[in-house]
N, C-alpha and C positions, 0 to 999 in steps of 0.2 A: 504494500500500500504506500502511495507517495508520502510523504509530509506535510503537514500541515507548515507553508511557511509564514511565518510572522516578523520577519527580519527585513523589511522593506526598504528600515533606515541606513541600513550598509548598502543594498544593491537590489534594483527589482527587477524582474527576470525582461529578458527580451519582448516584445509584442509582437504577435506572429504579422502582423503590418509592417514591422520595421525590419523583420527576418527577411521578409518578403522583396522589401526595396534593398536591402543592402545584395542580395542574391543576384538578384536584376543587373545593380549594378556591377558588381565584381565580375558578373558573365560578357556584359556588354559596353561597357567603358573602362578600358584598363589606364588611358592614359594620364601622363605627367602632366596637372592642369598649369603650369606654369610653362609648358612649350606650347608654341606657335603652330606647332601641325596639326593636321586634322583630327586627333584622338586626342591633342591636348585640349583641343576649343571645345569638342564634346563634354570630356573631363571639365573644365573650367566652365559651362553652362550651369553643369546642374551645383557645382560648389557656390556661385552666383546666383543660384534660384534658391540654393539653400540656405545661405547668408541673408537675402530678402526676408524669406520666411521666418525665421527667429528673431533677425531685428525687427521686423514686424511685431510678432510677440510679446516686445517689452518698451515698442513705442519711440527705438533707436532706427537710426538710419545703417545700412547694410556697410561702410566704411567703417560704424563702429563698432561692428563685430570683429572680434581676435577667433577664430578656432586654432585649439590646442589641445593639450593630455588632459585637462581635467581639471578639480577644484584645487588641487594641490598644488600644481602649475600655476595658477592664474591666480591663486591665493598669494603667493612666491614674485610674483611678475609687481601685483599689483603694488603691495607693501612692502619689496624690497627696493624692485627701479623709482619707485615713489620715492623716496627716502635718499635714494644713493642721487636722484634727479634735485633734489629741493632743498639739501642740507645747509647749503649756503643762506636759506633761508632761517633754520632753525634745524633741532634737532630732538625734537617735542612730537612723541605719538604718544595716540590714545587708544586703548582697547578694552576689551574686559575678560575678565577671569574663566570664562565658561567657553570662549574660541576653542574653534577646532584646532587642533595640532599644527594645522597646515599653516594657521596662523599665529599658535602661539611659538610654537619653533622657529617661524620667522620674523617673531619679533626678539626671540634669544640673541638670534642671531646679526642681527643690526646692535642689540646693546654689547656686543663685543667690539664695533666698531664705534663706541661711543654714545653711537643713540642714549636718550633718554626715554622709558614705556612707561607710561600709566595705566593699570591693570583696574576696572571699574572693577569693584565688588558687587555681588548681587544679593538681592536680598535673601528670606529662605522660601522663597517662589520663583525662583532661580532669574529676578526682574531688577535690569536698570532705568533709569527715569530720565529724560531730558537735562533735569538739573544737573547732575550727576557729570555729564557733558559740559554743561558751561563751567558750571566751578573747574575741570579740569583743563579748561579751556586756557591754552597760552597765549601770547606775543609769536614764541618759538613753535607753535603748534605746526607743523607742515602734515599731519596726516589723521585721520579716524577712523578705525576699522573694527565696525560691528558687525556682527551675523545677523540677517534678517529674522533667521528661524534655528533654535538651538539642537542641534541634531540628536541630544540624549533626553530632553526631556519638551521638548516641542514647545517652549515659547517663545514668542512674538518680541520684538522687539520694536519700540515706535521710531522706527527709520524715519517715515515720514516728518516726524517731527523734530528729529533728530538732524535733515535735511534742510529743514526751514534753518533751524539755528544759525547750521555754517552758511546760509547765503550769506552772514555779515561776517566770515572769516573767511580768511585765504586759504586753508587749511582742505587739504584734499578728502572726500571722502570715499569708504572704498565700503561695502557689504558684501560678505559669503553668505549669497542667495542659493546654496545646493540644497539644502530641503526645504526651498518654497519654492523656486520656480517649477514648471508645470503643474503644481497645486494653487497658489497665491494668485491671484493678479496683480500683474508688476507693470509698474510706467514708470521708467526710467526719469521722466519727463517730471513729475509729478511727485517722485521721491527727491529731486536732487542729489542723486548720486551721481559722481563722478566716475568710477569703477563698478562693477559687479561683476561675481563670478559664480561659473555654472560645471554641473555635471552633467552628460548625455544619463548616463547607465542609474539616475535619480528618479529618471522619468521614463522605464523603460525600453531605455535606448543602447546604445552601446558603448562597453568598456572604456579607459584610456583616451577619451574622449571630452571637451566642453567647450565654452567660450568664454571670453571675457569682454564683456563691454567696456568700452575706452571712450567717453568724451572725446565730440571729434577734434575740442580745439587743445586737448591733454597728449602731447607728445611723449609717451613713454619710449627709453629705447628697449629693447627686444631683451630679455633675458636667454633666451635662448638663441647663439649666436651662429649665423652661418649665410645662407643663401636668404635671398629677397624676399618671400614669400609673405604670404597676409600684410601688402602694404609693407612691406622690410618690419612688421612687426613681431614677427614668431618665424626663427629659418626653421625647415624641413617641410618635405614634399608632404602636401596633402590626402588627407587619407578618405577618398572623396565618396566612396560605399559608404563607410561609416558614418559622413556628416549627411548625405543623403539620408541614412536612416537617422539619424537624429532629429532631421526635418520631418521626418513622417511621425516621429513622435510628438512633437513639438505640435502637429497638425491635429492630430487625436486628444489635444487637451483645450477645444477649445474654450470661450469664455463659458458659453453653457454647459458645457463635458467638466468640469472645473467645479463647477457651482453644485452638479448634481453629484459627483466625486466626492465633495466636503462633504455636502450631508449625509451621506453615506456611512460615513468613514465615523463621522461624528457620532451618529446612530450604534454603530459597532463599540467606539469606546464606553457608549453608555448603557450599552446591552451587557457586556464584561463586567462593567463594575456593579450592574444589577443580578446578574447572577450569581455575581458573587456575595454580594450584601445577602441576598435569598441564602443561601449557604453559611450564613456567618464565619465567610474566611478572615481572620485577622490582615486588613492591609492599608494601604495608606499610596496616595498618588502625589508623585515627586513633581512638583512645582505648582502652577496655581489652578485656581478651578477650570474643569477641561473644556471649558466656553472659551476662555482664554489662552489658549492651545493651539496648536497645528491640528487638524482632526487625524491625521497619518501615525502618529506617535503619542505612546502614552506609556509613564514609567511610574512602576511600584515598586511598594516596599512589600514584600511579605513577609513579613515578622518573624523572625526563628529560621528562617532557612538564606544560608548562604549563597550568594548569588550562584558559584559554578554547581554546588549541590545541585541547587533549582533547576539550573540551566541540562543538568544531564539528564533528573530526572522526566523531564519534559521531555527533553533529546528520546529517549527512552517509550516516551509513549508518543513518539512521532510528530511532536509539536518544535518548530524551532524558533525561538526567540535569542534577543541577544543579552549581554550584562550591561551594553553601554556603546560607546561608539567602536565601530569595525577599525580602525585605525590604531588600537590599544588592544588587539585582539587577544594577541600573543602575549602581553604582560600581564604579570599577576596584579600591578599598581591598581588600585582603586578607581574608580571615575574621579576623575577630577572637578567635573561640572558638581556631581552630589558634596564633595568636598568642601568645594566655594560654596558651597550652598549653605550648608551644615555643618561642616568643621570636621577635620579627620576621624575623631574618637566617636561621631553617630551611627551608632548600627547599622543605620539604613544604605550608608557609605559603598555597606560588602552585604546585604541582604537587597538587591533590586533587581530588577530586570529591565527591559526596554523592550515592549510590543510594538511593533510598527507593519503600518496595511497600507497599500496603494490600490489601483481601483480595479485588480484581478481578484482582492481577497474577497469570499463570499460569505454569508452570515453563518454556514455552518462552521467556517473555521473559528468564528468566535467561542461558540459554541463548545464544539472539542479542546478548545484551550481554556473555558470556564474548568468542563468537566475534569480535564487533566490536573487542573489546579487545585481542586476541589479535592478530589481522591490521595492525589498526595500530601495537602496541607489533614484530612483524616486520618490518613494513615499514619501519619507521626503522632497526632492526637490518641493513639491506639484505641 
């Protein structure tokens, strides 16, 4: 019997639409869309229909699409050439505590060469505020880099308002939008973001894979150095199956596909936590009330069982969930977002999980991961 998966927020499987295109393509456009001959101009159409498409989708013009490897790339690109671009200005970033790896590693990494970070705290609903921003707001400020959506326990952060702020500072703003784009609706325009950065394989698309949005009048130079490619802004040869199907998935989430997606998804967190209240499971949801959530992601405590226990026994009865972000997979270290949250020494630190659906999961897998929950939070009860 297959498994139930509930791991969405690492990676959601292929969509047999995007299988489809990427197929098509590999059989019938092989070529190097940056040459002039006839199988490059083929190749360079549809990278060009594909770029239209996605900058479409958040309200950018096709120039300010970057394709490249993914959030980790484009996390990397944004906040480091940002930085290494603007220092003469100052040497003042702002962050917060609860970033992805991709971003807190690369702010490690600048305060080796001097940088100065400010790491926002969050509260214990894993939530920053606008103020929080200004007061840490400098003279020296040259950059801001919040996640739109937190990828271990799914809140919200008010970009948009966070956007209004810095129109009266110089100060670049940059958002890792990988778990809300193709769920959120994103306007570039309307956030004031200068950067944002994406995964294909978030949205049912494909691996090694995303883009970064680049303000057209924000000259970054390329972190990745070589041949001309995307505008001399990312060298190496396009991988143009792949962004094709990233386009078809991109196409699959429209504004109404989105809208009926959320409630969906939102529906399922609230059928979980009611089957489980029906059962009197002892458990508790890591961050703040799930209104206020991403509806894709939802992370609990369950009392007394350690998270990898959890995780196997679940494993075990065919359900797969994760402990926290896929990025940390392999270490035993704690989440770090429940940490900032709560403080090293809380329970709930090494006793959580992290459920996550996108818009393939169906109401019985809630279901089967109630029951599984259930039977084993009893059985230890003997």
């Amino acid at each position: 019997m297959e498994p139930v998966y509930l791991d969405n927020a690492a990676t959601t499987p292929l969509a047999p639409q995007v299988i489809a295109r990427m197929n098509e393509v590999m059989q019938q456009t092989f070529g190097n869309a940056s040459t002039p001959n006839y199988y490059g101009r083929k190749a360079r159409a549809i990278l060009d229909e594909a770029r239209a498409v996605i900058a479409k989708s958040i309200n950018a013009q096709p120039g300010e699409i970057v394709f490249n490897s993914g959030g980790s790339e484009g996390d990397n690109t944004a906040i480091i050439m940002t930085a290494l671009t603007h220092q003469e200005q100052g040497k003042h970033i702002i962050t917060t505590s609860i970033e992805h790896e991709a971003v807190l590693q690369s702010m490690k990494y600048l305060e080796t060469l001097g940088f100065e970070v400010t790491y926002l705290p969050v509260n214990q609903a894993g939530q920053i505020n606008v103020d929080q921003v200004q007061n840490a707001l400098r003279p020296d400020t040259i950059l801001v880099s919040i996640m739109m959506v937190n990828n271990e326990i799914g809140v919200l952060n008010p970009i948009k308002e966070i956007g209004q702020l810095l129109q009266d500072h110089p100060a670049i703003f940059h958002t890792d939008a990988v778990q809300s784009y193709g769920l959120q609706d994103i306007d570039v325009r309307a956030l004031n973001v200068d950067l944002l950065t994406t995964s294909a394989h978030k949205i049912n698309g494909p691996k090694m894979l995303g883009f970064m949005y680049e303000r057209a009048d924000l000259t970054l130079p390329p972190l990745i150095k070589g041949g001309q490619q995307e505008l001399k802004r990312r060298a190496g040869t396009e991988n143009v199956p792949a962004i094709a199907g990233f386009a078809t998935a991109v196409q699959l989430n429209s504004s109404k596909e989105r809208s009926e997606i959320r409630q969906r998804l939102q529906s399922y967190k609230q059928l979980l936590l009611t089957l489980l209240d029906q059962a009197d499971v002892e458990y508790v949801v890591n961050g703040p009330d799930i209104a206020q959530t991403t509806p894709n992601i939802l992370n609990l405590w369950i009392k007394g069982f350690a998270t990898s226990i959890l995780q196997i026994k679940l494993d075990l009865a065919g359900i797969v969930v994760s402990g926290g972000s896929a990025c940390t997979a392999g270490s035993l270290e704690p989440s770090h977002v429940l940490r900032a949250m709560f403080g090293a020494q809380n329970p709930r630190v090494e006793q959580s999980i992290r459920v996550s659906f996108n818009k393939m999961t169906v109401e019985n897998d809630i279901i089967k991961l109630a029951d599984a929950l259930i039977k084993i939070v009893r059985a230890k009860k003997g």
